[in-house]
Chimera marker file (.cmm) of the C-alpha trace (Angstrom):
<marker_set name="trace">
<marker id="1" x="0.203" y="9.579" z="-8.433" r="1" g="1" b="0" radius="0.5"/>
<marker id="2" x="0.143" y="8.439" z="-4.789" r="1" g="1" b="0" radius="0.5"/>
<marker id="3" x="2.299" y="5.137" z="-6.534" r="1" g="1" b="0" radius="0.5"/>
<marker id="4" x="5.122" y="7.363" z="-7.557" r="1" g="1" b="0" radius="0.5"/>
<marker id="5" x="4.990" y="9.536" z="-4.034" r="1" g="1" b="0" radius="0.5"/>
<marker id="6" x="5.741" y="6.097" z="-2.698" r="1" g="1" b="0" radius="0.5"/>
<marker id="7" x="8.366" y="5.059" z="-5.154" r="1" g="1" b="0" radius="0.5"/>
<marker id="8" x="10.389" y="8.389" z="-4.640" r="1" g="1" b="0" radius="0.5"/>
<marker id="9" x="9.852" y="8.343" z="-0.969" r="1" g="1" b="0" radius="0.5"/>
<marker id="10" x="11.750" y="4.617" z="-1.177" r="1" g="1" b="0" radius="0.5"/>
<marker id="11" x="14.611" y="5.719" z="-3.045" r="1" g="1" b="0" radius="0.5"/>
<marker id="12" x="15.237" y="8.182" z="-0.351" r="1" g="1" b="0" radius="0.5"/>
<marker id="13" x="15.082" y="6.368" z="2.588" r="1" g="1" b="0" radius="0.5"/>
<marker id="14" x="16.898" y="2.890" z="1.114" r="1" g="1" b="0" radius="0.5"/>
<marker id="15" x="20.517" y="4.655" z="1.031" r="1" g="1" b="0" radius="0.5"/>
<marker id="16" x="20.113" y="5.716" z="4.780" r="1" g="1" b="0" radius="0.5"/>
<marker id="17" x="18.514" y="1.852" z="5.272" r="1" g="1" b="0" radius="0.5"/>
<marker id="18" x="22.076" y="0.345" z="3.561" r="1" g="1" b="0" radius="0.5"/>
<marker id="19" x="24.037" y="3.136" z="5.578" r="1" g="1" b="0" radius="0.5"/>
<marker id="20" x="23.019" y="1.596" z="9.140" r="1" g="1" b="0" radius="0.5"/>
<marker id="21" x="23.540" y="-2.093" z="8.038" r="1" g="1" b="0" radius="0.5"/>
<marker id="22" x="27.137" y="-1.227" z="6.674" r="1" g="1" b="0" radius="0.5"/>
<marker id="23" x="27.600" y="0.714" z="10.299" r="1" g="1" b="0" radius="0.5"/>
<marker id="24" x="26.460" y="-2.548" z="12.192" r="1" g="1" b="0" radius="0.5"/>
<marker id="25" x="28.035" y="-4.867" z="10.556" r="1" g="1" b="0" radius="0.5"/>
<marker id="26" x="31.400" y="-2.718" z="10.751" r="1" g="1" b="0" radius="0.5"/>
<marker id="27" x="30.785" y="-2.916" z="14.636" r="1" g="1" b="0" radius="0.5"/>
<marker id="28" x="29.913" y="0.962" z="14.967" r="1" g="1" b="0" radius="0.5"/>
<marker id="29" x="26.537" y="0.197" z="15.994" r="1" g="1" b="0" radius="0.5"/>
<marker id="30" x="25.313" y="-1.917" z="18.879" r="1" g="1" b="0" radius="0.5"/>
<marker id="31" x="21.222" y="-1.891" z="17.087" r="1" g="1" b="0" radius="0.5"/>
<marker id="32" x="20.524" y="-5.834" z="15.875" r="1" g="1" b="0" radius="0.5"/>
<marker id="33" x="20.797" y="-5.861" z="11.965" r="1" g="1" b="0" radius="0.5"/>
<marker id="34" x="18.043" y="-7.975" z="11.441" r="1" g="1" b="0" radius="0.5"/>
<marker id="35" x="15.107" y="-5.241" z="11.775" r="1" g="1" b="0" radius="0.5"/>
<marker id="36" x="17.037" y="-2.615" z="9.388" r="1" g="1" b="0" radius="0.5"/>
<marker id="37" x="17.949" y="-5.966" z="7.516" r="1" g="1" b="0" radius="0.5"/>
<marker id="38" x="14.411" y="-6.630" z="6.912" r="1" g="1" b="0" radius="0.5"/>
<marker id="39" x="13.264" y="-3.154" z="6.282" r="1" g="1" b="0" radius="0.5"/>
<marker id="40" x="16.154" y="-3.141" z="3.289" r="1" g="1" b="0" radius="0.5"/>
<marker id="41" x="15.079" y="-6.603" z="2.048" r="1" g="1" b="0" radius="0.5"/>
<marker id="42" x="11.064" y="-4.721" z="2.130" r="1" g="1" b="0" radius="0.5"/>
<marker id="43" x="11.862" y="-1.304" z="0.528" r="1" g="1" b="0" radius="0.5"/>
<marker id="44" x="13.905" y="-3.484" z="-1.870" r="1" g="1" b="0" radius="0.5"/>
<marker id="45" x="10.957" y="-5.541" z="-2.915" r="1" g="1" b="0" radius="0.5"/>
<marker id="46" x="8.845" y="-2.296" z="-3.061" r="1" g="1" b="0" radius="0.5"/>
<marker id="47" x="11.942" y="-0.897" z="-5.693" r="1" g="1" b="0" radius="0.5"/>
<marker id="48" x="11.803" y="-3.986" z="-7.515" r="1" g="1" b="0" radius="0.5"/>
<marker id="49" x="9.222" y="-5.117" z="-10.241" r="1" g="1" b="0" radius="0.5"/>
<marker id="50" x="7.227" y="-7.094" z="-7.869" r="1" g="1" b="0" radius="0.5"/>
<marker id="51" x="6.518" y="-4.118" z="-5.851" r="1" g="1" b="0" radius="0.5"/>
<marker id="52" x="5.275" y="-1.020" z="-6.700" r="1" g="1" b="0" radius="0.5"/>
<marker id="53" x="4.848" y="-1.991" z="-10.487" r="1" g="1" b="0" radius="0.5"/>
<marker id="54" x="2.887" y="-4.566" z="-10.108" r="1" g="1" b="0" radius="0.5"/>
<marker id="55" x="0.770" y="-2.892" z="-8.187" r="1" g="1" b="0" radius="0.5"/>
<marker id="56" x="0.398" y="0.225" z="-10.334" r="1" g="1" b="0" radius="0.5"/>
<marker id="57" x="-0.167" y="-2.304" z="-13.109" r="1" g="1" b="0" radius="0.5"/>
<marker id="58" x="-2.933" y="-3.948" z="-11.458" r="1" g="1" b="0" radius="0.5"/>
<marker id="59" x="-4.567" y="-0.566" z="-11.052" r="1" g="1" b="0" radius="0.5"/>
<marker id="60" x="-3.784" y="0.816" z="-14.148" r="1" g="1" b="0" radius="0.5"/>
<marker id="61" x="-6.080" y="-2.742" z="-15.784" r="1" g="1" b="0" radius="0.5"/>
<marker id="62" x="-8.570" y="-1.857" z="-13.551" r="1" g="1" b="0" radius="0.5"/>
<marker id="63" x="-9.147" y="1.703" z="-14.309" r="1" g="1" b="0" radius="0.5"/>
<marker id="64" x="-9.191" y="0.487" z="-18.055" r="1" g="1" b="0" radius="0.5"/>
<marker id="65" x="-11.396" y="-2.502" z="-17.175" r="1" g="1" b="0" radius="0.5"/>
<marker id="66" x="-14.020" y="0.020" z="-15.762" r="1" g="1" b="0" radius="0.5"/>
<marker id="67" x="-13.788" y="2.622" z="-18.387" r="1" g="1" b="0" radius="0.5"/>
<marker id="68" x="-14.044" y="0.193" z="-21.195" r="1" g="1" b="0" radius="0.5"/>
<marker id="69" x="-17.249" y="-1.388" z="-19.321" r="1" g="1" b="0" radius="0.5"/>
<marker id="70" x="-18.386" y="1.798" z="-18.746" r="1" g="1" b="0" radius="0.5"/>
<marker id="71" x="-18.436" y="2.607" z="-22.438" r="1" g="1" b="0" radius="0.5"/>
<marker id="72" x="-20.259" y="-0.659" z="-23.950" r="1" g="1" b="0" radius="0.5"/>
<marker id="73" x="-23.275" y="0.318" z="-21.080" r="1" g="1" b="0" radius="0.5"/>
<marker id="74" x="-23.743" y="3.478" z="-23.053" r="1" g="1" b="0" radius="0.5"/>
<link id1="1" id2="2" r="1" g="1" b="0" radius="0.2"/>
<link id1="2" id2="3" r="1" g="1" b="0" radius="0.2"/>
<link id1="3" id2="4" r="1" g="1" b="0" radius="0.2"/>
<link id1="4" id2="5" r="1" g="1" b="0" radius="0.2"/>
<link id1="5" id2="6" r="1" g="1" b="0" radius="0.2"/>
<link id1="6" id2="7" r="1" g="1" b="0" radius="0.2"/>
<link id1="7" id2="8" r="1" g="1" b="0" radius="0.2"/>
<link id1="8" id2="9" r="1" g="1" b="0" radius="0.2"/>
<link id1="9" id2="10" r="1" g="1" b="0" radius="0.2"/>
<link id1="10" id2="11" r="1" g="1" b="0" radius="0.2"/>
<link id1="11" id2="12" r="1" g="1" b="0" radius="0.2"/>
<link id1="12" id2="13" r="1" g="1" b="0" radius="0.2"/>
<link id1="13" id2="14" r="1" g="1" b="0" radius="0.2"/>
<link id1="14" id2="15" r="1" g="1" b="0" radius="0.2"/>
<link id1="15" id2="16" r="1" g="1" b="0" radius="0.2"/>
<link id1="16" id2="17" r="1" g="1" b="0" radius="0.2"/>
<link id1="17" id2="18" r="1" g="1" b="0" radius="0.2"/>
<link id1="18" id2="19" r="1" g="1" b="0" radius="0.2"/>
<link id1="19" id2="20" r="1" g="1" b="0" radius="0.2"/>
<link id1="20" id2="21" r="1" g="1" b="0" radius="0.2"/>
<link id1="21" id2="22" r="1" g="1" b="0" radius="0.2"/>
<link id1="22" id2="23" r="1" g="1" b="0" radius="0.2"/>
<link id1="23" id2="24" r="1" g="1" b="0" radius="0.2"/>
<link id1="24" id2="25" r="1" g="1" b="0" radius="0.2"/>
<link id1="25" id2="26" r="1" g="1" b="0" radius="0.2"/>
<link id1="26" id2="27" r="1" g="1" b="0" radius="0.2"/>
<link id1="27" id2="28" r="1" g="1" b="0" radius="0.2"/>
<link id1="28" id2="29" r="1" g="1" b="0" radius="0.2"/>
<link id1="29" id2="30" r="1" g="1" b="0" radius="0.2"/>
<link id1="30" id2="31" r="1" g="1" b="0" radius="0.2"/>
<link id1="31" id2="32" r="1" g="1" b="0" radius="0.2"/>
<link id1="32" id2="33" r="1" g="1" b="0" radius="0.2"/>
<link id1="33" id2="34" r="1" g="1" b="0" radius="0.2"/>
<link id1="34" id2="35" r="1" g="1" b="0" radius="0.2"/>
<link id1="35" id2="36" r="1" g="1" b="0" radius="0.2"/>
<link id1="36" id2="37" r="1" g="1" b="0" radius="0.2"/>
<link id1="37" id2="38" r="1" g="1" b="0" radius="0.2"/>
<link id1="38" id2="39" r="1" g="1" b="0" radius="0.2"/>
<link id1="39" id2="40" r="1" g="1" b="0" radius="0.2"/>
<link id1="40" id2="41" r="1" g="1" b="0" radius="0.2"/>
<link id1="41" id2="42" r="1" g="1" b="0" radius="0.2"/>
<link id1="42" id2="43" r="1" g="1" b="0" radius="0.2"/>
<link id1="43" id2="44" r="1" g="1" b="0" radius="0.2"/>
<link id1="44" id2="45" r="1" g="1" b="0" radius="0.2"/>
<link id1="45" id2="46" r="1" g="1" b="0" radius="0.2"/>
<link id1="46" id2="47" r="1" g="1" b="0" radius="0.2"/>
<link id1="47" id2="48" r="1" g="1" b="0" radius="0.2"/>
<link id1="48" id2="49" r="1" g="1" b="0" radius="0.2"/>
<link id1="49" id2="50" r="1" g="1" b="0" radius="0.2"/>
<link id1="50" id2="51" r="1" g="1" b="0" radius="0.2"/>
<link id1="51" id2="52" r="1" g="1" b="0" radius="0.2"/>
<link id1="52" id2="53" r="1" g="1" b="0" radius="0.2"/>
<link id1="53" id2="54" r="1" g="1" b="0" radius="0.2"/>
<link id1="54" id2="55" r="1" g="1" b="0" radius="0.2"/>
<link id1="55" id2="56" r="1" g="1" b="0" radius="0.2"/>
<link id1="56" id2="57" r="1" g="1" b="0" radius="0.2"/>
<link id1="57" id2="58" r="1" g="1" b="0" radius="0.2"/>
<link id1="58" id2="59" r="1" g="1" b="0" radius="0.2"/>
<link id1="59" id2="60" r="1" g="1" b="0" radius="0.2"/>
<link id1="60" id2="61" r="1" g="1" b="0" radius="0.2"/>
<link id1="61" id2="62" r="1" g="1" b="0" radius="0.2"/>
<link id1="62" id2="63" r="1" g="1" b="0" radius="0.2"/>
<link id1="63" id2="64" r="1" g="1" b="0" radius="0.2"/>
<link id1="64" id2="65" r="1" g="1" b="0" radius="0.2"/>
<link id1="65" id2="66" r="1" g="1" b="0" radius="0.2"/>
<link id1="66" id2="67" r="1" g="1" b="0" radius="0.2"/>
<link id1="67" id2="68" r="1" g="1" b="0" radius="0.2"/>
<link id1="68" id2="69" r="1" g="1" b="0" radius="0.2"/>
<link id1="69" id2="70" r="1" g="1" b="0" radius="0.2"/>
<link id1="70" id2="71" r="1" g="1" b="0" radius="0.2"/>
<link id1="71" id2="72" r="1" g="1" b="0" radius="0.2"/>
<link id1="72" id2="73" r="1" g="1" b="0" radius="0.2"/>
<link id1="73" id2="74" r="1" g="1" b="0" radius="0.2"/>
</marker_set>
């Protein structure tokens, strides 16, 4: 749950992200594009399927690792 918080919180703050690198590199911004350039390049990861989905697929194996250990101690 707190996975896709995440995920939807990226996909609202990456348009604003690619908003301020188009306004620096047309000149109408005097900030240095290479913080908002790696912020993009991070929340881009994060969007991608190294980011959040592998990580909610490492915890979704997990969960089933414990509950299916859980159920041969019975």
């Amino acid at each position: 749950m707190v996975i896709l918080l995440i995920g939807r919180v990226i996909n609202g703050i990456l348009p604003f992200a690619l908003g301020e690198l188009t306004r620096i590199f047309e000149g109408q911004s005097t900030r240095s594009p290479w913080t908002v350039l790696g912020l993009f390049v991070a929340l881009r990861f994060l969007q991608g399927s190294g980011g959040l989905n592998a990580l909610r697929d490492v915890s979704q194996h997990a969960i089933k690792s414990v509950s299916s250990a859980c159920s041969r101690n019975q």
